[in-house]
N, C-alpha and C positions, 0 to 999 in steps of 0.2 A: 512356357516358362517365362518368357518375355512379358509377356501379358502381367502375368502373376507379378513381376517384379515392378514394373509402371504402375498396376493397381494401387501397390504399398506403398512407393514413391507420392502418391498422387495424395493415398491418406495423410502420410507422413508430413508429404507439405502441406496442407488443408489443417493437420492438427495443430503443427509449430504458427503456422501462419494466422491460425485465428486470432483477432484483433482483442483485447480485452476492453469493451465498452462500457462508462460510466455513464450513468442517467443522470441528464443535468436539466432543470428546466428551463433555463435560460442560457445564451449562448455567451455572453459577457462573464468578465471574469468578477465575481464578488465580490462590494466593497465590504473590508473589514471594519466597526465601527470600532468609538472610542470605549464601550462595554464590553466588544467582543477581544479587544488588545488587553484592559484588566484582568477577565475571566482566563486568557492566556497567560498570563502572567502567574494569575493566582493556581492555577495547574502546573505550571512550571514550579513554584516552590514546596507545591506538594508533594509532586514526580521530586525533586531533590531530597524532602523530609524522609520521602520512603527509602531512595536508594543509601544514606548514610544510617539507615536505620538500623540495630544489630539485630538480623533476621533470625540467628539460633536460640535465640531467646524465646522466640515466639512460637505460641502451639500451632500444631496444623491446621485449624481451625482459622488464625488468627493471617498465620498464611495465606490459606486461599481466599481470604476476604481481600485484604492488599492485595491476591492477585484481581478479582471482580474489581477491584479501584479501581486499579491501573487501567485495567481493560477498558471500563467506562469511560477514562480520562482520554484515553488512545482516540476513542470513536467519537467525544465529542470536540477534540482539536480535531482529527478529522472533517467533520461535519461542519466546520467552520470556513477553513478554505475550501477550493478547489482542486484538482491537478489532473494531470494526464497519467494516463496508464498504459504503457509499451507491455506486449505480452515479449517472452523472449524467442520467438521462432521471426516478429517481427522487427527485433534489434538484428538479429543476426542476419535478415534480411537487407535490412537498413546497409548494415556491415559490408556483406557481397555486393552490393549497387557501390557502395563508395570506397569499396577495392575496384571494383572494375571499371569504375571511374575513372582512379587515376591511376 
């Protein structure tokens, strides 16, 4: 019975504990240029044209197009910077180390 409960402990931290890794191919962090600050820009006023948009007016159709927009818009400010990614078995992690800390 002991066995059995360590096994699932051991998955259980193994599962929360896996790292969430991005593939970057450089180790520096990206400069932004003066292109890629307008094109932010000009997504930022689109992302605002949609949200005060009055969405009941609009067919379903019309809908899930603005939603493929937005998505696109998402993934290319994305693809512009960088960041890190904490999975949260290893925040919580993080957490117990700097309680037991202090």
């Amino acid at each position: 019975m002991k066995k059995q409960i360590y096994i699932l402990a051991a998955i259980l931290f193994l599962t929360l504990a896996a790292p969430v890794v991005k593939a970057n191919d450089n180790k520096s962090k990206p400069e932004i240029t003066a292109s890629q600050i307008a094109r932010a820009e000009v997504i930022h006023k689109r992302v605002e044209e949609i949200r005060d948009l009055d969405k009941s007016q609009l067919s379903r159709e019309e809908r899930k197009q603005l939603r493929n927009e937005l998505q696109e818009l998402k993934r290319e400010v994305k693809s512009m910077g960088g960041g890190i990614y904490l999975s949260v078995g290893a925040i919580i992690i993080i957490l117990l180390v700097l309680i037991l800390i202090l």
